[in-house]
C-alpha positions in Angstrom: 276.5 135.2 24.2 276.2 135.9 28.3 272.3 135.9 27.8 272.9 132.2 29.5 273.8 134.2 32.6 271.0 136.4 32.9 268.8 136.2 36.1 265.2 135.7 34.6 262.6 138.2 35.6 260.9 135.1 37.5 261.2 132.0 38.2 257.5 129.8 37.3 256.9 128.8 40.5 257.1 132.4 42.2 254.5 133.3 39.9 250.6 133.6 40.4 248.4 134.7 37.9 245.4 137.5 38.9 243.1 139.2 37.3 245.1 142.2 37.1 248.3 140.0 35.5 251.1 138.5 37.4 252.5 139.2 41.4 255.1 137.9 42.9 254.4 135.0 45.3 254.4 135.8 48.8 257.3 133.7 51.2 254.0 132.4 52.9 252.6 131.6 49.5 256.1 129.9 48.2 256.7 127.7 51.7 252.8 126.3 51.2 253.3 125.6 47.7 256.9 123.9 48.6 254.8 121.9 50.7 252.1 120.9 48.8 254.3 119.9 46.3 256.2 117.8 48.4 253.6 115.8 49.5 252.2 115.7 46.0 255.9 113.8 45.3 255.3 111.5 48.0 251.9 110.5 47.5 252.8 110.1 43.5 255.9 108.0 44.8 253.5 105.6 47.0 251.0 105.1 44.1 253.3 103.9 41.6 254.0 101.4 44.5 250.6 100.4 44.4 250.3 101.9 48.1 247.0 102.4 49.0 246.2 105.6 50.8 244.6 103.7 53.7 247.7 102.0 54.4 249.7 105.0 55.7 250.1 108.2 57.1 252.3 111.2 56.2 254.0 113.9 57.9 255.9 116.4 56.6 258.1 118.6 58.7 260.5 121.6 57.5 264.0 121.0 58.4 265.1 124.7 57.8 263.0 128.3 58.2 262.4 128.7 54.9 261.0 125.3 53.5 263.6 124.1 51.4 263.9 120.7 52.9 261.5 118.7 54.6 262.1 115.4 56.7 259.3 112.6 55.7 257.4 110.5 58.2 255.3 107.8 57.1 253.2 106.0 59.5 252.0 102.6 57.8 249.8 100.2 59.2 250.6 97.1 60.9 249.8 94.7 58.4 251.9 96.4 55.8 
């Protein structure tokens, strides 16, 4: 019945496979894969827009030590 409350070994995302099986995801590893996915959001976001790439610039910038939030710049161009 508490099973629900049970920390899981690992969370997916913390996870890398190897040759050798799993490891644990470094804090390195887990703030560049925050990251990537982030901008991965961002430039799916602009796409469904029908944004083309050429039309803008993006920044990404961490808001707190570990990577958990990010603030978004886009630079577009001028005849957007």
């Amino acid at each position: 019945m508490f099973s629900l409350f049970r920390k899981s070994a690992a969370a997916p995302e913390t996870v890398m496979l190897s040759a050798k099986g799993t490891r644990r995801m470094s804090l390195e590893e887990r703030m560049a894969f925050r990251r990537e996915l982030a901008e991965q959001v961002v430039h799916e976001s602009l796409q469904e827009l029908a944004v083309p790439a050429a039309q803008y610039s993006l920044r990404l910038m961490p808001l707190d030590p570990r990577h958990h939030r990010y603030i978004v710049m886009l630079d577009v161009a001028p005849g957007f």
